[in-house]
VEXRO-896723 format. One record per residue (C-alpha): residue number from 1; residue in one letter; chain; x, y, z. Coordinates in pm, 1 decimal, m for minus. Example, Ala and Ser with C-alpha at 12.3 -4.5 7.8 and 13.67 -1.06 7.14 Angstrom:
BEGIN
   nr  rest  kette         x         y         z
    1     a      A    1230.0    m450.0     780.0
    2     s      A    1367.0    m106.0     714.0
end
This chain:
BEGIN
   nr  rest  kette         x         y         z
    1     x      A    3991.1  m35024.9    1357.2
    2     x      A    4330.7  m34900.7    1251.8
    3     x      A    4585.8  m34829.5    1536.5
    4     x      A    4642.4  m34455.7    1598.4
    5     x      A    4962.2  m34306.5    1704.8
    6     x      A    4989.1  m33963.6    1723.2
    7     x      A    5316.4  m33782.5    1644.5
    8     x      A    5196.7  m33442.8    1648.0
    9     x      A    5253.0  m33291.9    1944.6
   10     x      A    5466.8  m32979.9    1819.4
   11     x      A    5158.3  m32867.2    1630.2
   12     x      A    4917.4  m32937.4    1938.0
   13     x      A    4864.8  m33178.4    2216.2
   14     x      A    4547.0  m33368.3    2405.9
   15     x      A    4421.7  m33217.2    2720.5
   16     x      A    4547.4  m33370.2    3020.5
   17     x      A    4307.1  m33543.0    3267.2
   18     x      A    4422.3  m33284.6    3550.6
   19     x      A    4450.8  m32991.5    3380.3
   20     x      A    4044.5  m33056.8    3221.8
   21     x      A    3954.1  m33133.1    3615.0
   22     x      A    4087.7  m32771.8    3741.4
   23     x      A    3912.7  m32582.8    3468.2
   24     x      A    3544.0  m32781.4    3482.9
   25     x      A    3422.5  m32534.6    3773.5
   26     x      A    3513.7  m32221.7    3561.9
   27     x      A    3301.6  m32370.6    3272.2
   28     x      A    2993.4  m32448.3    3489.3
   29     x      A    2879.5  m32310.0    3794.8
   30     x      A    3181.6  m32071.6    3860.4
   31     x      A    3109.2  m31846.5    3519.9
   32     x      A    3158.4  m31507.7    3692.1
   33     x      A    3293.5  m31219.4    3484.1
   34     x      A    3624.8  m31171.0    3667.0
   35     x      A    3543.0  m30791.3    3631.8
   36     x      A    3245.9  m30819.1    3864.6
   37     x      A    3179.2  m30653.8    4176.2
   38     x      A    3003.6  m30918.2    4332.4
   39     x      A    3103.0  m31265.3    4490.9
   40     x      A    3072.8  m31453.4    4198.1
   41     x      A    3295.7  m31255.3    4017.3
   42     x      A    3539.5  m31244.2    4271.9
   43     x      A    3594.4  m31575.4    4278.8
   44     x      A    3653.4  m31599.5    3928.5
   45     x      A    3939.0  m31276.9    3987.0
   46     x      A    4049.3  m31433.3    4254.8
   47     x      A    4138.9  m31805.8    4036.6
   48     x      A    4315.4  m31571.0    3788.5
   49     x      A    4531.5  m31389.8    4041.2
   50     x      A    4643.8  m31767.5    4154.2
   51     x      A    4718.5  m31874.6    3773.2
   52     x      A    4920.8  m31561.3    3726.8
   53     x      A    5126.8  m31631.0    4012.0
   54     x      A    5185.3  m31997.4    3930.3
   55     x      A    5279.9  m31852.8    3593.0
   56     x      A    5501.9  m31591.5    3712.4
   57     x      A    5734.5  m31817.3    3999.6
   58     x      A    5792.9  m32041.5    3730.7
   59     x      A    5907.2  m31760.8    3526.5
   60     x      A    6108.5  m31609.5    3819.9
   61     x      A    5898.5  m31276.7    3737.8
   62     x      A    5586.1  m31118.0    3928.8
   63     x      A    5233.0  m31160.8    3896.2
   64     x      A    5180.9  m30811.2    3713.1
   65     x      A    5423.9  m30934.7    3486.2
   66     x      A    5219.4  m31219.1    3282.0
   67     x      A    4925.6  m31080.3    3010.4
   68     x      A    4734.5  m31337.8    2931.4
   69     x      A    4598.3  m31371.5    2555.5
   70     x      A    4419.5  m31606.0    2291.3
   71     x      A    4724.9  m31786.0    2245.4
   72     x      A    5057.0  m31805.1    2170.4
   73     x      A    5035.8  m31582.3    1782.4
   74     x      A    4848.9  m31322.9    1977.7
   75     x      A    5162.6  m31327.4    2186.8
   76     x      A    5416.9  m31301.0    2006.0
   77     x      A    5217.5  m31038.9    1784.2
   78     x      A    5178.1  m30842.1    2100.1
   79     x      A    5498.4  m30854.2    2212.5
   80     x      A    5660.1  m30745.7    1822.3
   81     x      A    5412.6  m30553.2    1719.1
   82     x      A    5344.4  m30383.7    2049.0
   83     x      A    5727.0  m30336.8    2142.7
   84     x      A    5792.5  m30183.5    1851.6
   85     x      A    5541.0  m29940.4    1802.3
   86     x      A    5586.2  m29851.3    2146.2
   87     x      A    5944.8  m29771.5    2133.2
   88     x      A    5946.7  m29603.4    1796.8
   89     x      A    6102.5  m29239.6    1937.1
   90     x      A    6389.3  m29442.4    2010.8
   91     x      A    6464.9  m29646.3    1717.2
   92     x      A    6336.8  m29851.3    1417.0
   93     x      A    6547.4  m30139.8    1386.2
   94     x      A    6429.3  m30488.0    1444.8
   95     x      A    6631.6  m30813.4    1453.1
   96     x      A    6509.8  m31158.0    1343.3
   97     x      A    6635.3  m31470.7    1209.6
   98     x      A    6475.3  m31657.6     893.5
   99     x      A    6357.7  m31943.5    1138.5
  100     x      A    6085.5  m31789.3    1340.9
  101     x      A    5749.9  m31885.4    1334.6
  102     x      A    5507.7  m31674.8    1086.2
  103     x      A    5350.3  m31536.9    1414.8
  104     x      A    5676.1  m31369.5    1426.9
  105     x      A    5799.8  m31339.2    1042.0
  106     x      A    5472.4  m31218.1     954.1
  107     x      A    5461.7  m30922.1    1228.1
  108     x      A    5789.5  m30811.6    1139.2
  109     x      A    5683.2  m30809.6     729.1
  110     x      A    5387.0  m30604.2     906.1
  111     x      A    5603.4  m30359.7    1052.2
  112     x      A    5857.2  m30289.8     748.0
  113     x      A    5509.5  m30193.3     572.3
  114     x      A    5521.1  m29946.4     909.6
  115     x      A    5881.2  m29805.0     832.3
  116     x      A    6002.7  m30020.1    1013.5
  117     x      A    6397.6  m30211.0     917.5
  118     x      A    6436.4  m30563.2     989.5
  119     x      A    6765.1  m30749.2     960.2
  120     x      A    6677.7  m31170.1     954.6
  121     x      A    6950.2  m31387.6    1061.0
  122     x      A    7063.3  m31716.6     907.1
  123     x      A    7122.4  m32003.7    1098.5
  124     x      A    7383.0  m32246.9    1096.8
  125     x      A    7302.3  m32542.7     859.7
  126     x      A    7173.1  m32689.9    1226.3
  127     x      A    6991.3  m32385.9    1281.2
  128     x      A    7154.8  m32227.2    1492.5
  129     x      A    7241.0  m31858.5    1547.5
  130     x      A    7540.0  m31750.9    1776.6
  131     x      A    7540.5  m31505.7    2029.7
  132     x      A    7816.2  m31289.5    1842.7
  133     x      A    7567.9  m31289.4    1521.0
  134     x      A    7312.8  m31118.0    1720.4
  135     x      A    7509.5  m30862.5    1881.3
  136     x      A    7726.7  m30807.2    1563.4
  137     x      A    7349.9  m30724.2    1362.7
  138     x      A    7300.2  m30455.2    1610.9
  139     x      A    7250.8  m30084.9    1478.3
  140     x      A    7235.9  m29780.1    1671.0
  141     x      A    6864.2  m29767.9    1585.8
  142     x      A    6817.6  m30092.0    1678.0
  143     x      A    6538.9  m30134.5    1971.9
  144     x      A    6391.5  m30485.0    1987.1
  145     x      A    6525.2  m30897.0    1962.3
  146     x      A    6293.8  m31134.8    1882.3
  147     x      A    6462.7  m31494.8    1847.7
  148     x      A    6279.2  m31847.9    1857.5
  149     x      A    6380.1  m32060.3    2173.4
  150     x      A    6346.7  m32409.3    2048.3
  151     x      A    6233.5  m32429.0    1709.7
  152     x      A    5871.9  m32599.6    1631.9
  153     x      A    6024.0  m32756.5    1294.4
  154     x      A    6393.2  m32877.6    1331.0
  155     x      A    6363.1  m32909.1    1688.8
  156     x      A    6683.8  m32735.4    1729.0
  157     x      A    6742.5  m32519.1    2081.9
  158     x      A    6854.0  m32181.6    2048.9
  159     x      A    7125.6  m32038.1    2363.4
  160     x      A    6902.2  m31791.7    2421.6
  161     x      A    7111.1  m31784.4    2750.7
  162     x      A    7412.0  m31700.8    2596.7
  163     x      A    7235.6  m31423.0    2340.8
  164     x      A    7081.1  m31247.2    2637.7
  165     x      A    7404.3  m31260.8    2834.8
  166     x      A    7581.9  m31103.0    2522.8
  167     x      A    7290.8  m30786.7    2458.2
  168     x      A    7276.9  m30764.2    2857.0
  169     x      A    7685.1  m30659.7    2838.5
  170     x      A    7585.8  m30467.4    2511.3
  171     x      A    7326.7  m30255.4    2684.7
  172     x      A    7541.0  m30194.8    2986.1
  173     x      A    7847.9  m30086.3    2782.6
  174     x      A    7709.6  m29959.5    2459.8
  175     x      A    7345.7  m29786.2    2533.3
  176     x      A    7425.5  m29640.0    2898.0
  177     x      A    7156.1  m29363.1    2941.4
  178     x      A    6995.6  m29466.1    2663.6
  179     x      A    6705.1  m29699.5    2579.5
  180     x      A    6867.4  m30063.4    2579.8
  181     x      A    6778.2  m30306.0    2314.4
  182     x      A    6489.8  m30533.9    2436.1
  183     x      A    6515.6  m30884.0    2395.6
  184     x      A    6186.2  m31142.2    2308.6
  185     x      A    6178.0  m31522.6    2271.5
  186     x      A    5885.4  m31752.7    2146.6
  187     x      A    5969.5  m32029.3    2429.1
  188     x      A    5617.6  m32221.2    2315.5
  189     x      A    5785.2  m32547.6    2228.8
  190     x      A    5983.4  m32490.7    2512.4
  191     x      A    5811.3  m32468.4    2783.0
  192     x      A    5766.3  m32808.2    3000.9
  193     x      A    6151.0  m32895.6    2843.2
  194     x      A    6344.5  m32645.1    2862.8
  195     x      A    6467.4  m32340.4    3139.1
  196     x      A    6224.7  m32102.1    3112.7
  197     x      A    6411.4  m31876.9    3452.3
  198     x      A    6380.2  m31516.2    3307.3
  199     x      A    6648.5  m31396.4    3500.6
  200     x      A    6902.4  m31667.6    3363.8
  201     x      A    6754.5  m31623.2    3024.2
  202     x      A    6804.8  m31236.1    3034.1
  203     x      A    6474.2  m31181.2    2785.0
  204     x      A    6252.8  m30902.3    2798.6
  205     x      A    5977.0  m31100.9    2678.1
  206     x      A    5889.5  m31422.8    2612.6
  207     x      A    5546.2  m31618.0    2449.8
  208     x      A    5417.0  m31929.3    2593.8
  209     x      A    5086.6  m32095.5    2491.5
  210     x      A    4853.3  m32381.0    2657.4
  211     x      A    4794.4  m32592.6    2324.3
  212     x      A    5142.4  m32743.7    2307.4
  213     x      A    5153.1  m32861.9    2715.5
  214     x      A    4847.6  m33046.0    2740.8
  215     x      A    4646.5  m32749.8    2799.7
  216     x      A    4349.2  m32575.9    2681.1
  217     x      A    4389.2  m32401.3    2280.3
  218     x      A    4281.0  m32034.4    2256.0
  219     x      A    4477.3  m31937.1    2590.4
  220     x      A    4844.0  m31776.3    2553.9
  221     x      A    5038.7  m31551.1    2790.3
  222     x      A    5296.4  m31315.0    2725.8
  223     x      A    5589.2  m31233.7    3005.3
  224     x      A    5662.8  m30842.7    2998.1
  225     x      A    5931.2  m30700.6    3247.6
  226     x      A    5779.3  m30433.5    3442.2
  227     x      A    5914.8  m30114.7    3308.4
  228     x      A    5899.6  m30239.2    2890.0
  229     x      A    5695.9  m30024.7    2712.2
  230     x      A    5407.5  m30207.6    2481.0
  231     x      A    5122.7  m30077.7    2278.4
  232     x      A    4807.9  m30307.4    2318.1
  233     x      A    4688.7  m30472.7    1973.0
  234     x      A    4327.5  m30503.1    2122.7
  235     x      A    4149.2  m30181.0    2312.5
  236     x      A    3808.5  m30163.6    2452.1
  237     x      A    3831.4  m30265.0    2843.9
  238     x      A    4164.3  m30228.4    3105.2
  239     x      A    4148.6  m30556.4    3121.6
  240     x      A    4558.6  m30708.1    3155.2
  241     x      A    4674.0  m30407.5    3281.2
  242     x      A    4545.4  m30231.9    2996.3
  243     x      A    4730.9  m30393.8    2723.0
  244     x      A    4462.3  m30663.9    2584.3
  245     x      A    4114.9  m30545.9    2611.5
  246     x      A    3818.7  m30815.8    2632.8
  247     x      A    3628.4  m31032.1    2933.1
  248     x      A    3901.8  m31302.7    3026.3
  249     x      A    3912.1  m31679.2    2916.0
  250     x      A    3933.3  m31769.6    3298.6
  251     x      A    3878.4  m32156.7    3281.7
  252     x      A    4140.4  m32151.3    2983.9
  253     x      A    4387.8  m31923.8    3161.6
  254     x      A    4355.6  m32189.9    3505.2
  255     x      A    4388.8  m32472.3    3261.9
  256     x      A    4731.9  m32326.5    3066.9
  257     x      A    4867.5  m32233.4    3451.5
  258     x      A    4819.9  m32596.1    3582.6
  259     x      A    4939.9  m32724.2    3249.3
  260     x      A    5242.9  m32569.7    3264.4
  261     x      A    5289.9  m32590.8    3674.0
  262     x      A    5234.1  m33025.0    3581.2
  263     x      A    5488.6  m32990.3    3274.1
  264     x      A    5759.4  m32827.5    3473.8
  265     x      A    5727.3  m33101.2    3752.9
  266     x      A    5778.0  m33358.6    3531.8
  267     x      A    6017.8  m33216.0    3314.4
  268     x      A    6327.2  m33414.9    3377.9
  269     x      A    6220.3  m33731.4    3386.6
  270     x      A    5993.6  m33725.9    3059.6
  271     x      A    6253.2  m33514.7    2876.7
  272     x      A    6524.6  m33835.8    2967.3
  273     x      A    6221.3  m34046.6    2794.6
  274     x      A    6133.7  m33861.5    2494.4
  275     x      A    6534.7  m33824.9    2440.7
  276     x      A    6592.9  m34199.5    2455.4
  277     x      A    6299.9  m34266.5    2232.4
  278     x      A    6399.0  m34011.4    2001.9
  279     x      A    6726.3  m34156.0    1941.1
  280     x      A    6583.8  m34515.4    1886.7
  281     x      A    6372.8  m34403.8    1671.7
  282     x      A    6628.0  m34213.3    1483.0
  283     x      A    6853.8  m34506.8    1471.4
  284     x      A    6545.7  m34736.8    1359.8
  285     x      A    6500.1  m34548.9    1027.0
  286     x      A    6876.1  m34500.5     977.4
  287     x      A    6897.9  m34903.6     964.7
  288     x      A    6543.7  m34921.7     768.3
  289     x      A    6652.3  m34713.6     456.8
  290     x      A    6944.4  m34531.8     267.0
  291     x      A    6921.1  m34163.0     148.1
  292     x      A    6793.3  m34044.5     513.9
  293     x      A    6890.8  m33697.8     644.2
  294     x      A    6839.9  m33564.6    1028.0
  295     x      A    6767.0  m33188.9    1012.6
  296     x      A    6841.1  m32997.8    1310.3
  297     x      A    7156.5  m33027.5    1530.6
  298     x      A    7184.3  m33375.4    1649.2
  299     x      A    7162.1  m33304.0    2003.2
  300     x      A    7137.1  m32954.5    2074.6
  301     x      A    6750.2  m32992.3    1989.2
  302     x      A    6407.6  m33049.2    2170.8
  303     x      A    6369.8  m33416.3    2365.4
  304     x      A    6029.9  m33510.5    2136.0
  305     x      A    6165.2  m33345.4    1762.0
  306     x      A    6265.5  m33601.3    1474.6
  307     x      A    6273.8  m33379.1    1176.0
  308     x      A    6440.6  m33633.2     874.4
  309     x      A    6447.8  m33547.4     449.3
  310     x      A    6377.3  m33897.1     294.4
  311     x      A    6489.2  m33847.7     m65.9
  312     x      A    6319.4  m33900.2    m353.2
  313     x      A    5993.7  m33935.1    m231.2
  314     x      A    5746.6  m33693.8    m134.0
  315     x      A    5713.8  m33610.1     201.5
  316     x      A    5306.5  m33503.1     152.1
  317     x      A    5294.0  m33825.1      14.0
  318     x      A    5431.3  m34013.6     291.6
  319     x      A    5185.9  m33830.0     539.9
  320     x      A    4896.2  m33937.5     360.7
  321     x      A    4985.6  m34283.6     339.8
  322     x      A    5081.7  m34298.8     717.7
  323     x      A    4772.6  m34119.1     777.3
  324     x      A    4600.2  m34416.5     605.7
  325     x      A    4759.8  m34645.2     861.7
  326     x      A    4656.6  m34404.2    1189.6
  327     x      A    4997.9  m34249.0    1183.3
  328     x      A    4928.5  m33864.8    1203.3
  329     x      A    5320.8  m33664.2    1197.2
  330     x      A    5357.6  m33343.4     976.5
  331     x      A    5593.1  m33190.6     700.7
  332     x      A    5648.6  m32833.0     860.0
  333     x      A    5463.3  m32624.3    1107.1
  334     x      A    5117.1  m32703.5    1193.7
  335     x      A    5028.2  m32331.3    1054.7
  336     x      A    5137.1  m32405.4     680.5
  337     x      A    5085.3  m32788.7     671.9
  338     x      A    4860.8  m32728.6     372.1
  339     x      A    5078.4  m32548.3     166.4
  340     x      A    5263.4  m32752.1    m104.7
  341     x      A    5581.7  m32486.9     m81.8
  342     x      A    5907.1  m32641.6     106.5
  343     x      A    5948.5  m32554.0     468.4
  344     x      A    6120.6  m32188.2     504.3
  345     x      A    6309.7  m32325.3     797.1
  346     x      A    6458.8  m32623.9     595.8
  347     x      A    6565.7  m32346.2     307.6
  348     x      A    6717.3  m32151.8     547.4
  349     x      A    6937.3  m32381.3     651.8
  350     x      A    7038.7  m32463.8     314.7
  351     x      A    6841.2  m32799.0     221.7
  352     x      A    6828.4  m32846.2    m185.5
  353     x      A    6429.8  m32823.1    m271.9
  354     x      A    6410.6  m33181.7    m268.1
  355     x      A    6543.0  m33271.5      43.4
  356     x      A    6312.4  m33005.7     206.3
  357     x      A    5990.4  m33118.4      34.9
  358     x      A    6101.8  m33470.0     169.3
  359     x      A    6065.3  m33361.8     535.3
  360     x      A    5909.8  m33550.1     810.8
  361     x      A    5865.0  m33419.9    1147.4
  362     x      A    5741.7  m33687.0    1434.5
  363     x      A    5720.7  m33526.3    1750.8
  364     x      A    5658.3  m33787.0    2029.8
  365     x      A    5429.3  m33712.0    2361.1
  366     x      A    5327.3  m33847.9    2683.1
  367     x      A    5148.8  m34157.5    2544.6
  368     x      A    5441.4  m34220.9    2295.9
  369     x      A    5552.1  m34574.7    2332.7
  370     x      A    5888.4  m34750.3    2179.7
  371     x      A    5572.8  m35054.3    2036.9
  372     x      A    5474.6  m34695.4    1869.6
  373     x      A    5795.2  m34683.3    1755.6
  374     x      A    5849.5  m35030.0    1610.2
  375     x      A    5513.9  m34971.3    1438.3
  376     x      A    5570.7  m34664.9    1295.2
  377     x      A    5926.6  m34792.8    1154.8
  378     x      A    5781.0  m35124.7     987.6
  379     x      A    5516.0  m34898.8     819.4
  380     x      A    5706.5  m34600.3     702.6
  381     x      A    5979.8  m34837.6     532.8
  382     x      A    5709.6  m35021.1     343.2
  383     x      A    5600.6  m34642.4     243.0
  384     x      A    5934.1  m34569.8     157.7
  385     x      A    6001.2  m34834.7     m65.9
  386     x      A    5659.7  m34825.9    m241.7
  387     x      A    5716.8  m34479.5    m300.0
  388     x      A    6045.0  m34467.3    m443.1
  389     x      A    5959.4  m34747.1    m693.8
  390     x      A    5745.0  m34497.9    m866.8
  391     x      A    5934.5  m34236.5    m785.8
  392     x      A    6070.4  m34058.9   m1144.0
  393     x      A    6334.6  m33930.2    m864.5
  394     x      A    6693.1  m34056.6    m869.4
  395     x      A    6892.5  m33815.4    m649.2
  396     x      A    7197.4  m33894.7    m437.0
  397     x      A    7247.7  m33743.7     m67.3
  398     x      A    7512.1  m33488.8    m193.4
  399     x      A    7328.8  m33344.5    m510.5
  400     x      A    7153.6  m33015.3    m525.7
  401     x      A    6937.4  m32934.9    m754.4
  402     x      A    6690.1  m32656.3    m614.5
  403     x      A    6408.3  m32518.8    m813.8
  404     x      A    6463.9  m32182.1    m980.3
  405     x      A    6200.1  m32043.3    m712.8
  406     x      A    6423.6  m32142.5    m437.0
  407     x      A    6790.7  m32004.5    m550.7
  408     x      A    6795.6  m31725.0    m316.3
end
């Protein structure tokens, strides 16, 4: 049997042994609707009050604070969507950047349809956006933030710090007596690796989901400071406070609070792991072959993320053949991996067509070895080189030639 190595864990990861243990009861014997009246009910209530507290002191927030949803699109939906239509009276501006995840891209496309404006931000060509970008894109109109904390494709970490610092001056100075600008990050990819102290961060809201910390899929939560305004995207019950209707997911919602309670306690020591293995691995395949590009900023991104443009070969071609050898990686964000158009991430930070349908994105895990490593090197250069044989491609590193679908 071919060996399997799995460098997918941006896109999802395996349930760990601990977390499936703490969520067995709630999917046998301890089934109560946490809405119930009587004991076994209660029990169920009372498992959910502890996950929502284990969620919030990590957070630095309170218990009424975290809404738990299906996951972490459902989040960030609610928490654009719902924001916004909220807060309408006061404004109609929304700010973006052209790196976000479609959960968030695709909300905001929702709400110009709505009447909605909505300025999106270009990165750096390492993705990154500045702090005086954000507050610069501000309009008196403007009424809610929503910028990516590390980045699911490039890997690159935002200073969401530094932004929040920035609007929380703006607010004070610029909207006294008014309604301030409220500020949202998708911290998915970073939760388990990076800060996630709301109070540090200075965000409004934020999205975290179970799938990528080796908890449960379908379970998300969304952080709301207590006196934001949201609209609920799903009515029917006052279930979550009243902003997302529908009998609660408690075994998934105990799983994604242990999950994340076991990724924050091991958070320094794995991310000094992953960050040494990234860089051997990124030196491995600098040594291996020519024509190799690192997207992302070289250090300013998340411990796991290896995002590299091979040229001249196909980068859907090189998954397939690496999936032949038990190698399973990705060429953008698990969402679009079967579309055949270039990452919008890599575009945006100005990668030539080819480069960006060249991409590879490994993103290591918990059972990611450097003999992983070595493998996955020896294998991809024999790709590589197989490839480019029959490649009709002959580009160097600094040509651009972009497709005339891509010029904007």
């Amino acid at each position: 049997m071919t060996k399997q190595i799995y460098l997918d864990h941006a896109a999802t990861t395996p349930l760990d042994k601990q977390v499936l243990k703490k969520m067995m009861p709630f999917l046998q014997e301890e089934f109560g609707n946490p809405s119930a009246l009587y004991n076994l009910g209660r029990r169920s209530l009372k498992a959910m009050m502890e996950a929502r507290k284990i969620i919030a002191d990590i957070l630095a927030g309170t218990p009424n604070e975290i809404i738990f949803t299906g996951g972490g699109t459902e989040s960030d939906n609610l928490a654009v969507l719902g924001a916004a239509r909220a807060n309408r009276a006061t404004g109609n501006h929304i700010i973006t950047t052209k790196i976000e995840h479609h959960a968030v891209l695709h909300a905001c496309k929702q709400l110009e349809k709505e009447g909605f404006a909505v300025t999106c931000l270009k990165p750096d060509k390492d993705g990154i956006i500045i702090a005086e970008q954000v507050i610069a894109a501000i309009k008196p109109e403007t009424i809610l933030i929503t910028i990516m904390y590390g980045n699911n494709e490039i890997g690159t970490i935002e200073p969401i710090a530094e932004i929040g610092k920035a609007l929380l001056k703006y607010n004070a100075t610029q909207r006294q007596g008014k309604q301030r600008v409220l500020f949202h990050t998708d911290a998915c990819q970073a939760a388990g690796t990076l800060d996630l102290n709301i109070n540090r961060l200075h965000t409004d809201l934020l999205t975290l989901n179970g799938s990528k910390i080796y908890g449960p899929k379908g379970v998300g939560v969304l952080y709301k400071k207590k006196d934001v305004k949201i609209q609920p995207l799903i009515v029917g019950g006052g279930q979550e406070f009243g902003l997302r209707a529908g009998t609660e997911n408690v075994a998934g919602i105990v799983g994604l609070a242990e999950a994340l309670r076991l990724a924050q306690n091991d958070k320094e020591k794995e991310n000094a792991r992953l960050t040494a293995l990234r860089e051997y691995f990124l030196q491995g395949l600098m040594k291996k072959m020519a024509k190799i590009k690192l997207n992302g900023h070289p250090t300013q991104r998340l411990p796991n993320n290896l995002n590299v443009s091979i040229l001249n070969v196909e980068g859907e071609a090189m998954l397939l053949y690496l999936d032949e050898n038990g190698i399973q990686a990705a060429t953008g964000s698990a969402c679009t991996s079967q579309s055949l158009d270039p990452s919008h991430v890599l575009l945006s930070i100005g990668l030539p067509y080819e480069m960006a349908h060249g991409s590879l994105r490994f993103t290591m895990g918990h059972g990611t070895t450097k003999a992983d490593i070595d493998y996955v090197l020896k294998v991809l250069q024999e790709i590589v080189e197989k490839l480019r044989e029959i490649s009709p491609a002959r580009l160097d590193m600094g040509e651009s030639k972009k497709h005339p679908k891509y010029k904007k």
